[in-house]
C-alpha positions in Angstrom: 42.0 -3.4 5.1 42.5 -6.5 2.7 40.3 -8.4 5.8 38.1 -6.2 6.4 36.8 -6.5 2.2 37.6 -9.9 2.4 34.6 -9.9 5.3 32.8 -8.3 3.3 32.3 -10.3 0.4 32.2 -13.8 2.7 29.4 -11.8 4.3 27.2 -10.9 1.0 28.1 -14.4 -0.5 26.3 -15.6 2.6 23.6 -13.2 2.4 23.1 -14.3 -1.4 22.9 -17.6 -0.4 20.3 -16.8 1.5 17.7 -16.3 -1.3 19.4 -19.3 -3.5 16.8 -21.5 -2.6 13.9 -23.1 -3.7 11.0 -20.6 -4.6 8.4 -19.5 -1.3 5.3 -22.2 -1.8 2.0 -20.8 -1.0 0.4 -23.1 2.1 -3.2 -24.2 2.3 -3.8 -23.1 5.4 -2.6 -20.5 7.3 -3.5 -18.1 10.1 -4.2 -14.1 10.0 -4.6 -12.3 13.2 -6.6 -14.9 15.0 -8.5 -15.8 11.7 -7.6 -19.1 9.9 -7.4 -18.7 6.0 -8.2 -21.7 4.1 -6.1 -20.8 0.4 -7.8 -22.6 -2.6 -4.9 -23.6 -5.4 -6.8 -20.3 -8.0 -5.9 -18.0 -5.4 -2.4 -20.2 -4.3 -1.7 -19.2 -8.5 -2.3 -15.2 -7.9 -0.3 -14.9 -4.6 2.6 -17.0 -6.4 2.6 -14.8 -9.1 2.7 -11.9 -6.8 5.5 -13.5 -4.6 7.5 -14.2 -7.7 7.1 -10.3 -8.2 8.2 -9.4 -5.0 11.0 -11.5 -5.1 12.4 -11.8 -8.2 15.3 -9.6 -7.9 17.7 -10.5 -5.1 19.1 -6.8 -5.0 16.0 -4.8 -4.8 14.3 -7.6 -2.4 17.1 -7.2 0.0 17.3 -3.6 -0.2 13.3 -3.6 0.7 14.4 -5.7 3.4 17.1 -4.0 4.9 14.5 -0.6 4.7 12.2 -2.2 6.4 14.0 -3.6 9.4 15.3 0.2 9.7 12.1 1.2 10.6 10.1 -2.4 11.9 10.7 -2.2 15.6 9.2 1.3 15.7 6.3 -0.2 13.8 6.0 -3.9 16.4 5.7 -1.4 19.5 3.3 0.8 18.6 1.1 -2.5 17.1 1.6 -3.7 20.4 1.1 -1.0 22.8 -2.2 -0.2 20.7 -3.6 -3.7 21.1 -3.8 -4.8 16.8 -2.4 -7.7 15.2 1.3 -8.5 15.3 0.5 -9.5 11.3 -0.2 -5.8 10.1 3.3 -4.7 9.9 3.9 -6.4 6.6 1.0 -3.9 5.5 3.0 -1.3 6.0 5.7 -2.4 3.9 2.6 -3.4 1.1 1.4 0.8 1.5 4.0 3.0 1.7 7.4 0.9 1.9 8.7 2.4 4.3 9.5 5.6 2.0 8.6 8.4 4.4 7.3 11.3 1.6 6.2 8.6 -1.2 3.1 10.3 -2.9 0.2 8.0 -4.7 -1.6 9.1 -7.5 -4.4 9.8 -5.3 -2.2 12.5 -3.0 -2.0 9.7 -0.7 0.9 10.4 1.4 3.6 8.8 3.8 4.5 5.8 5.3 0.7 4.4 5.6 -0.6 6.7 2.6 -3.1 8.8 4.3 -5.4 11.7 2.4 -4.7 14.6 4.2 -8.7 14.7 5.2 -9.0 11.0 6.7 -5.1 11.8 8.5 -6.2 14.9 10.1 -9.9 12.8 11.2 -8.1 10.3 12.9 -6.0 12.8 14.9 -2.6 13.6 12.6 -1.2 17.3 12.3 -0.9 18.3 9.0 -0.1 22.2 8.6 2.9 24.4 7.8 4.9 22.5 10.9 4.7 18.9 10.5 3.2 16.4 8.6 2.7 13.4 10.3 1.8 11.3 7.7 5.4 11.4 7.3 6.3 10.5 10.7 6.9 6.6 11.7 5.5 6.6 15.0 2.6 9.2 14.5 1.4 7.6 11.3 1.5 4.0 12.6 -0.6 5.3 15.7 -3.2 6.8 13.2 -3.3 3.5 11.1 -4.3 1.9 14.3 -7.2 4.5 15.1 -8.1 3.2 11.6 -7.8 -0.4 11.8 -9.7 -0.6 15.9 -12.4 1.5 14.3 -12.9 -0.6 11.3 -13.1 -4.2 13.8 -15.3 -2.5 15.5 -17.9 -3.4 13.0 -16.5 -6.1 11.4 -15.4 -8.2 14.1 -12.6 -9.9 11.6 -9.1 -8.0 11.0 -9.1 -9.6 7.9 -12.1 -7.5 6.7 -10.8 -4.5 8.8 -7.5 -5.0 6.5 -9.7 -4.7 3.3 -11.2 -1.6 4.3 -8.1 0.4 4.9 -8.2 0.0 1.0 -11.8 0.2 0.2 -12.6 2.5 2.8 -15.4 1.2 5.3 -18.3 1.8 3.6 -16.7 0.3 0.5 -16.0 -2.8 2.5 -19.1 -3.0 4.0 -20.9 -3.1 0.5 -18.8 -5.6 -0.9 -18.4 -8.4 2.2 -21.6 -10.2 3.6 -22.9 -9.6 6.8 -23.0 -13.0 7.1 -19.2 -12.8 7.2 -18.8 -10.3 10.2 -16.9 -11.8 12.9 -15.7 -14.7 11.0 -13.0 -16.9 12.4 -12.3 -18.8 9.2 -12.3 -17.5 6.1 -11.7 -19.3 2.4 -9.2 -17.3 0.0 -10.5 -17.8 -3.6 -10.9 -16.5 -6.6 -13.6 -14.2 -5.7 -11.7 -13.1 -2.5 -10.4 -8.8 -2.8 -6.9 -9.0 -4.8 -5.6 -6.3 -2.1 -5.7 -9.3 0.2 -4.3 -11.6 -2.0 -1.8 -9.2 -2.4 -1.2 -8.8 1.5 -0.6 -12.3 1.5 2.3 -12.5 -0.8 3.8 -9.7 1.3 3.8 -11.6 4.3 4.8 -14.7 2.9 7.9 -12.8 1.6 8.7 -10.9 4.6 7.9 -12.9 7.5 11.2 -14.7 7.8 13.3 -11.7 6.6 11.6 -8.6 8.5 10.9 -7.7 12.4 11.1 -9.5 15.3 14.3 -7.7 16.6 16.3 -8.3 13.0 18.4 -5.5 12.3 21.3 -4.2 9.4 24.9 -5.0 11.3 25.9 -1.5 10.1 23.5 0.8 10.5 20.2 1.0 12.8 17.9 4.0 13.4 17.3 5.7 17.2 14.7 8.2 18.5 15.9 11.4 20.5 13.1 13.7 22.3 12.4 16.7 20.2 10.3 18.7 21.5 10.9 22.8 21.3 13.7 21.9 19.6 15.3 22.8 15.8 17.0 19.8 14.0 20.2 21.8 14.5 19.7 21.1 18.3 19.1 17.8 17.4 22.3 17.4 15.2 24.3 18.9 18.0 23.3 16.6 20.5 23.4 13.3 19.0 26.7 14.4 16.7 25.2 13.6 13.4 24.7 15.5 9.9 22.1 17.9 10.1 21.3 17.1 6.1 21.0 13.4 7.3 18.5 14.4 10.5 16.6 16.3 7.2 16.4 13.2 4.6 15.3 11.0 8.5 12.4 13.5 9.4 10.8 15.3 6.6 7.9 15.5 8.8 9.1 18.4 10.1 8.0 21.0 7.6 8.8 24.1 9.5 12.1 25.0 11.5 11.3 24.2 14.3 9.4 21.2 16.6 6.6 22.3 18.2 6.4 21.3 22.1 3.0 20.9 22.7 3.8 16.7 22.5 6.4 14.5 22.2 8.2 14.2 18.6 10.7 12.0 18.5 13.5 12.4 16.0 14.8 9.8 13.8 18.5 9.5 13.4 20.8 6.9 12.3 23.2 5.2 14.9 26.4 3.4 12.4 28.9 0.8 12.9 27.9 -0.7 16.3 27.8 3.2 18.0 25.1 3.4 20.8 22.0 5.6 20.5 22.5 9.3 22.3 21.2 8.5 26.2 18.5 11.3 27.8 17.5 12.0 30.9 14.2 13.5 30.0 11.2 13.2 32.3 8.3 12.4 30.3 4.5 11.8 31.0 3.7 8.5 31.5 0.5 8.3 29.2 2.9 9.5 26.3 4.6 7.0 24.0 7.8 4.8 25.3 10.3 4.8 23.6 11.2 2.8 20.5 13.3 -0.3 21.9 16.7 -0.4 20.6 17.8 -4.2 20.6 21.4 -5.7 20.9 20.4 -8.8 19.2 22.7 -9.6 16.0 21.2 -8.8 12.4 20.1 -12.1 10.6 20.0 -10.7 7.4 22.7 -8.6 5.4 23.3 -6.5 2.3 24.2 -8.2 -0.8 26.2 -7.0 -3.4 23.9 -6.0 -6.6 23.0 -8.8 -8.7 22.5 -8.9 -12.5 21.6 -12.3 -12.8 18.2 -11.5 -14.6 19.4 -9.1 -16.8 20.2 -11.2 -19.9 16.1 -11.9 -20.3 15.4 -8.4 -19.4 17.7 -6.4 -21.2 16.6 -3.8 -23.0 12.9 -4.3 -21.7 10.9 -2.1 -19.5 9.6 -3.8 -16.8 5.3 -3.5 -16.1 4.5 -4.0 -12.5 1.1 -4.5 -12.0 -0.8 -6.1 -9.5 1.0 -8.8 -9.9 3.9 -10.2 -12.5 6.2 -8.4 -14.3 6.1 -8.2 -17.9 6.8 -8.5 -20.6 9.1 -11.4 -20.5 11.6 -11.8 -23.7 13.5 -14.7 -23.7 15.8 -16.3 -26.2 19.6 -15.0 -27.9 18.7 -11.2 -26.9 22.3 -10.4 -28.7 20.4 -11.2 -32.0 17.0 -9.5 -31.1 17.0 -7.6 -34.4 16.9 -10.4 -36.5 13.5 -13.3 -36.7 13.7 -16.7 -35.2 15.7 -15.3 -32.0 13.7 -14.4 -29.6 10.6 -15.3 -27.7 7.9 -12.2 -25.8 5.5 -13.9 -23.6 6.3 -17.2 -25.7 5.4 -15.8 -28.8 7.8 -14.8 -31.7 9.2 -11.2 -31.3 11.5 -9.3 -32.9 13.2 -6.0 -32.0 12.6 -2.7 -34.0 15.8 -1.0 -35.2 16.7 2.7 -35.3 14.3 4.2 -38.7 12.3 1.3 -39.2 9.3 1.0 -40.0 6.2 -1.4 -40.7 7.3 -2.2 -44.1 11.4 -3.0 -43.4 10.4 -4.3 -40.4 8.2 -7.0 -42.6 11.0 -7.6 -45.3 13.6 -8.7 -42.7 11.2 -11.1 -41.4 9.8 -12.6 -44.3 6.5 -11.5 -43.8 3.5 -9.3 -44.9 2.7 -5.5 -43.7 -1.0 -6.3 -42.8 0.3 -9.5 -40.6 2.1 -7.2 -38.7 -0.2 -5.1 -38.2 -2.2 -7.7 -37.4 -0.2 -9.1 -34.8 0.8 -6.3 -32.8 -2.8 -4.3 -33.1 -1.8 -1.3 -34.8 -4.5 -0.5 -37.8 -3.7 1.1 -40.8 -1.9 4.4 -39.2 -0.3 3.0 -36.7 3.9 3.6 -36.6 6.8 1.1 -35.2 8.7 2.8 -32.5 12.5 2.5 -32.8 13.8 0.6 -30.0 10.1 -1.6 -29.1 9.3 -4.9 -29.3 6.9 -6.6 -31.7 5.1 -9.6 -32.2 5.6 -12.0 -34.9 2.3 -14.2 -34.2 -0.6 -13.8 -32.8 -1.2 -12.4 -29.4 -2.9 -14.6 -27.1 -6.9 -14.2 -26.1 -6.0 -13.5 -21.8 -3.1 -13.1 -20.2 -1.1 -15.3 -17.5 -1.6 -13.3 -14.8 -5.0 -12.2 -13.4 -4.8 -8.2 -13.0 -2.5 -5.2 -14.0 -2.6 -1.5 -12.1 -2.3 1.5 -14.4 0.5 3.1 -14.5 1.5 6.7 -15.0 2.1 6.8 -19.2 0.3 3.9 -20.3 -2.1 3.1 -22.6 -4.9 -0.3 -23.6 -2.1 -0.8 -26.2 0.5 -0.7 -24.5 -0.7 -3.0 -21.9 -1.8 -5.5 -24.6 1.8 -5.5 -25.7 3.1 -6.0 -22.5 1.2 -8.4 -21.7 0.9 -10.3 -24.6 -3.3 -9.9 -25.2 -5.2 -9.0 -28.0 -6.6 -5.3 -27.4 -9.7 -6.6 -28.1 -9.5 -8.9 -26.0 -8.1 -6.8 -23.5 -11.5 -4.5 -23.6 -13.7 -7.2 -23.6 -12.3 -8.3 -20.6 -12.7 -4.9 -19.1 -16.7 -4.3 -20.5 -14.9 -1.5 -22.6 -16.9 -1.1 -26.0 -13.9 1.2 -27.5 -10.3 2.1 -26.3 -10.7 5.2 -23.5 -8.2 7.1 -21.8 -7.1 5.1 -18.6 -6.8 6.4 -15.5 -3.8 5.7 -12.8 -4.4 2.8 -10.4 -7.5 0.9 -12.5 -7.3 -2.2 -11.9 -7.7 -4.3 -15.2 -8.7 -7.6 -15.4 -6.3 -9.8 -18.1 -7.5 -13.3 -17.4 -11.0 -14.0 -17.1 -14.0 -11.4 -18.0 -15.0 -9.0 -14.9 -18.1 -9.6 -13.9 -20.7 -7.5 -14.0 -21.7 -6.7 -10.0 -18.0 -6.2 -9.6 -17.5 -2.3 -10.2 -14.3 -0.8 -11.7 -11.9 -0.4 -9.1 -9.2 1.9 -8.1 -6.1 2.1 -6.2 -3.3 3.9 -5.4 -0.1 3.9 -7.2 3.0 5.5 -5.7 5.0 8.1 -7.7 8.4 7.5 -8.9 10.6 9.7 -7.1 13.4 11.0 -9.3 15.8 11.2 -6.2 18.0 8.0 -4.4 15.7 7.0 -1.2 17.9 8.3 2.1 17.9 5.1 4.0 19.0 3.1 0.7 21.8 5.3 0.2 23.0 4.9 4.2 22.5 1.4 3.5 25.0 1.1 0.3 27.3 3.5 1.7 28.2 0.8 5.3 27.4 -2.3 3.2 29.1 -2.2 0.0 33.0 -2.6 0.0 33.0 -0.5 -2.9 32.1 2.6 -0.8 35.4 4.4 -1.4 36.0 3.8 -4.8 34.3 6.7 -5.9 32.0 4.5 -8.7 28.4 6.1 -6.9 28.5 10.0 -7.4 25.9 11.7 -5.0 24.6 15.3 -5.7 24.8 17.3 -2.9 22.6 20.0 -2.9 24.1 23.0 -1.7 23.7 24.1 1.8 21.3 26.9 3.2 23.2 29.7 5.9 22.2 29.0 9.2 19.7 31.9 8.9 17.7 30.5 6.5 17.8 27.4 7.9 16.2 28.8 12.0 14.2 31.3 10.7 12.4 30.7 7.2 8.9 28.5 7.8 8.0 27.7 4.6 4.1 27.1 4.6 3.0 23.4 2.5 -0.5 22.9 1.4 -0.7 19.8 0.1 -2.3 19.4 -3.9 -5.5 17.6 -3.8 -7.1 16.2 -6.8 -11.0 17.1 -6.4 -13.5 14.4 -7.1 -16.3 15.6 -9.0 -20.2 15.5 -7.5 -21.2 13.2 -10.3 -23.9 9.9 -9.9 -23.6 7.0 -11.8 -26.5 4.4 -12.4 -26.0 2.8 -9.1 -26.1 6.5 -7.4 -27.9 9.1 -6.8 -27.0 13.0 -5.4 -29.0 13.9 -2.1 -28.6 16.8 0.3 -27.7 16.5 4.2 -28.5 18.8 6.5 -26.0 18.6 9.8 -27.3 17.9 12.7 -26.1 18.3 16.2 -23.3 16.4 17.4 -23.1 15.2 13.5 -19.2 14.3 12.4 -17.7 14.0 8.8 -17.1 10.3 10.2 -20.8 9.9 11.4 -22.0 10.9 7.9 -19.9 9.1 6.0 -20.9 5.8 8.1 -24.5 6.7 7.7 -24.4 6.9 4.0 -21.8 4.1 3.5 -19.5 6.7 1.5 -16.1 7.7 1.7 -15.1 10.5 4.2 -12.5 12.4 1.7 -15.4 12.3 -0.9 -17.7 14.8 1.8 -15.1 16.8 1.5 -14.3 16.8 -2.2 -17.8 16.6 -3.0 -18.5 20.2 -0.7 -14.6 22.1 -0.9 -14.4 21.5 2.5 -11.2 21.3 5.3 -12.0 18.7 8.0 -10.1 20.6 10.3 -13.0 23.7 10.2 -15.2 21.0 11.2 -18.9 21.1 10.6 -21.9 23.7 11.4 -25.7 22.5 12.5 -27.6 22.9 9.5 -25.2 22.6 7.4 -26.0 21.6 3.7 -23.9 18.7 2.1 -24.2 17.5 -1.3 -23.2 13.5 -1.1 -23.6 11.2 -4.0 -25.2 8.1 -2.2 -25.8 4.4 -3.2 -29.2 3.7 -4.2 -28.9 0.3 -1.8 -28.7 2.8 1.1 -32.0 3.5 0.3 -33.4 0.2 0.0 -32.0 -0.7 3.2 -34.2 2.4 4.7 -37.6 1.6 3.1 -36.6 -2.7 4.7 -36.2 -0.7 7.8 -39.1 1.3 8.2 -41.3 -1.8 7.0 -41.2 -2.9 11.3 -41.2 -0.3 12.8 -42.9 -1.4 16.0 -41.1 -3.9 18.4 -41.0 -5.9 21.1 -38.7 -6.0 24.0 -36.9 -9.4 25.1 -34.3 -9.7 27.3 -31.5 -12.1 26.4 -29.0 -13.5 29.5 -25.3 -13.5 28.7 -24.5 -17.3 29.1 -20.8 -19.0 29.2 -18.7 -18.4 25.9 -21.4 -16.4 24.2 -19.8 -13.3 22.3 -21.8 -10.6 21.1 -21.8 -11.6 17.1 -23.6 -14.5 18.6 -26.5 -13.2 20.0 -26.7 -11.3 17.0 -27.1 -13.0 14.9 -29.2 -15.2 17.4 -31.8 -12.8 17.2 -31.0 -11.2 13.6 -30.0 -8.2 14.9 -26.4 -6.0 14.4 -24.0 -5.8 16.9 -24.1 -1.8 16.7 -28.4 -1.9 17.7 -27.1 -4.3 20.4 -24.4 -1.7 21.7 -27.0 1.0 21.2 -30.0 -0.6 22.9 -27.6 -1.2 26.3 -25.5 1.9 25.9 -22.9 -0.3 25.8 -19.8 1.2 24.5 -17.5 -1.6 23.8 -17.8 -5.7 23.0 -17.3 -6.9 26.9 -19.3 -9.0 28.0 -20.2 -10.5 31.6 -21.2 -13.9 32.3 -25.0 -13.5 33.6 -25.7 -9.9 32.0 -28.9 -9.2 31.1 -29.1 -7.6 27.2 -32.0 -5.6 25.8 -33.5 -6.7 22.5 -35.8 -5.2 20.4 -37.1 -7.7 17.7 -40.0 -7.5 15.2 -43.8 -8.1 16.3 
């Protein structure tokens, strides 16, 4: 025993080691699925900060890590078997990391945070029975639907990447023709935060995550469910039916349906062998998941508390990117003036039942100054516990962006972050505080300019309960396992009849976006016509396909009627783009000959034409093309 803990900590010494180095440097150059980015030194400072972010905290970095190597091979195959980008896999740690039922703000769900109406589009189940959204493999395989689609009119993953945020339409507003089928691309200032973002993600990951690395103590295995209960399941492969419940809370119902494979997660401990079957399967239906022998490079480290002393007491912000605020200085003394620093600016520490005016005596210093300092007017309160400023705030912050978080408010942000709240609205175009909503994206640094809309993103939910695959983790990796320090709940156990024969019936909440135009908008009606999809529309008009079916109280699944009536709220540039169009409406036919190395962004823009009229125009149906073959092109007389 005393060698098997000495092991231990050798082992998470080692592992701690691991992230004692210098900090990750941002390169120049590097490549993205076949595109080479070219990184100038203003975006270099926003992935850093992000990086620093991500990486701060040994303990919670490595427990990402070991979370995500649970799950990575699963994620590698299907990647590769569905012909995208080795690269996206550190975008699936950047969406959903790897928490099978996390929940964004915007009822975004799962491990690739779908919308129940673009999931069930590209092909997921989503009813009283499953949830695939929530499944590994079935959710990866609808990201890739999402990402083929997306190339297929960009040409460039790195675009196709930005719209799985922005939606396609949203993408295809915001990047330049000009840039389809790029194969170098500068990262700047100007370039979409999300793939700043990514970036940082993969710089973090790549050496720690994938590629066959795997936890020493525990690894996950798939077992054919089909017709099955998770009972069966637990029988077969001996383990806990709660633990088969925290793997696949995909499974809504009781029990698998068998009209396609579903393969069970389960977890395989302490060296044991995935469960063998001798099932017979079609061939056209997913392999599957590799299980591989090769040794784990990385390991578990014991929870570190290095950061604590500059933290303590703090609640952290995590935007975008950076986590603040930062109080530095003799935090045993934060109660008293001249011993602590917040953001680099004097601070002091509120005590239980102060208020402004104590608060001002202890530091030498008048009632309106601190007011002044800290933003709060002539009614605003100190709240016991907080931190406040003992100077000036400063007129931007040091990091570029922050995302809205459930709770918060413009003042609280500007405390955070060390901003004056006016300045913080002025940066934001706001003429007078608002109520925020979750996942805006504020601007800290510089001004947002004024073509650059407000944007949106998702923010995942807390959850209030430990993560499943963290707790498996700490309970093989920590020596302290059976000392009885980490106290679980265990919720009590249903009877076996409630377990086979309830099917309890989920509809997922979804928040409703309101038909509403803005300047730049304008509210049209569309009459369906045959053969029409939600996907078709939405392309057409450049608008999101969850907003058609906001907008209308629709359910993609009924699908849609000829001469149906939608109400969309469409860009004003969509119609622009018509009145350009209709301005030539006769052509001319030439015929263009396919020579050696020509692709098809070439010849369009050869010709200044889009690939899509090419496609059309040849009833072509993919991007193929033969050396000699004889294209159709209509051109302007």
């Amino acid at each position: 025993m005393i060698k098997y803990i000495a092991s231990i900590i050798i082992f998470l010494m080692a592992s701690l080691s691991t992230f004692a180095q210098a900090p990750m440097v941002v390169p120049s150059e590097m490549e993205f699925a076949g595109v080479k980015l070219k990184i100038t030194s203003s975006a270099k400072k926003e992935i850093e900060e992000t990086l620093d972010l991500l990486t701060r905290s040994q303990y919670h970095f490595q427990l990402l890590v070991d979370r995500s190597n649970l799950y990575m091979g699963m994620v590698e195959e299907v990647l590769k078997k569905e012909g995208i980008p080795d690269d996206f896999k550190y975008l699936a740690i950047q969406e959903g990391q790897f928490v099978s039922d996390a929940v964004s703000t915007a009822n975004a769900v799962g491990f690739w945070q779908f919308k129940k109406a673009s999931a069930q589009e590209l092909g997921l189940r989503i009813d009283g029975v499953v949830d695939e959204r929530k499944h590994i493999i079935a959710s990866t395989v609808g990201a890739t639907k999402y990402f083929k689609r997306s190339n297929f009119v960009f040409d460039n993953w790195l675009w196709s990447m930005q719209s799985y945020l922005q939606g396609l339409g949203g993408a295809q507003r915001t990047i330049p023709e000009k840039d389809y089928g790029a194969k170098k691309v500068e990262i700047n200032a100007k370039t979409h935060w999300y793939i700043k973002k990514y970036i940082a993600h993969k710089l973090a990951f790549e050496g720690f995550v994938g590629e066959g690395r795997k936890h020493p103590e525990l690894q996950l295995a798939t077992y054919e469910g089909r017709g099955k209960t998770l009972r069966d399941v637990s029988k077969e492969v001996n383990v806990d039916i709660d633990e088969l419940k925290n793997l696949n809370k995909w499974l809504v119902g009781s029990r698998i349906p068998d009209e396609k494979s579903y393969k069970v997660i389960y977890p395989v401990k302490s060296g044991s062998r995935p469960i063998a079957q001798n099932t017979e399967r079609p061939r056209n239906e997913e392999s599957k998941v590799s299980e591989s022998t090769k040794s784990a490079e990385i390991k578990q480290p014991e929870k570190s508390n290095n950061n604590r002393s500059i933290y303590a007491g703090v609640r952290p912000v995590e935007g975008n990117i950076g986590a603040f605020p930062h109080v530095t200085g003799n935090i045993r003394n934060e109660y008293e003036p001249d011993q602590i620093e917040m953001n680099g600016i004097d601070a002091i520490r509120a005590k239980p039942n102060d208020n402004i005016e104590t608060l001002a005596n202890r530091v030498g210093k008048s009632d309106s100054k601190i007011r002044k300092y800290n933003d709060l007017g002539e009614n605003g309160k100190l709240r016991s516990g907080a931190y406040y400023y003992l100077k000036n705030k400063k007129n931007s912050g040091k990091v570029h962006y922050h995302i809205v978080e459930p709770g918060e408010t413009l003042w609280s942000i500007s405390q955070d972050y060390g901003i004056k709240f006016k300045k913080l609205l002025q940066k934001n175009r706001m003429r007078e505080a608002e109520e925020l909503k979750v996942g805006r994206v504020l601007w800290l640094r510089f001004i947002r300019p004024a073509n650059i809309p407000i944007e949106y993103t998702d923010v995942i939910l807390p959850k209030n309960n430990p993560i499943p695959e963290d707790k498996m983790i700490k309970e093989v990796s920590s020596p302290e396992q059976s000392t009885g320090k980490q106290t679980q709940t265990t919720p009590e156990k249903k009877s076996d009849f409630e377990e086979e024969e309830s099917v309890e019936d989920i509809e997922i909440g979804v928040t409703r976006k309101v038909l509403m135009a803005t300047a730049a908008d304008t509210i049209v009606t569309h009459v369906v016509q045959p053969k029409e999809s939600f996907f078709a529309i939405s392309q057409k008009y450049g608008i999101e396909l969850d907003d058609i079916i906001d907008w209308n109280g629709l359910n993609v699944m009924d699908g849609l009627q000829v001469n149906q009536a939608l109400r969309l709220v469409v860009p004003k540039a969509y119609f622009s783009k018509q009145k350009e169009a209709t301005k030539s409406v006769i052509k001319r036919e030439v015929f263009h000959e396919v020579q050696k190395g020509e692709t098809l962004w070439g010849i369009s823009k050869k010709y200044n034409v889009t690939i899509e009229d090419i496609l059309k125009w040849n009833n072509k149906t993919d991007n193929n093309l033969d050396l000699g073959e004889r294209l159709k092109i209509l051109q302007d007389n």
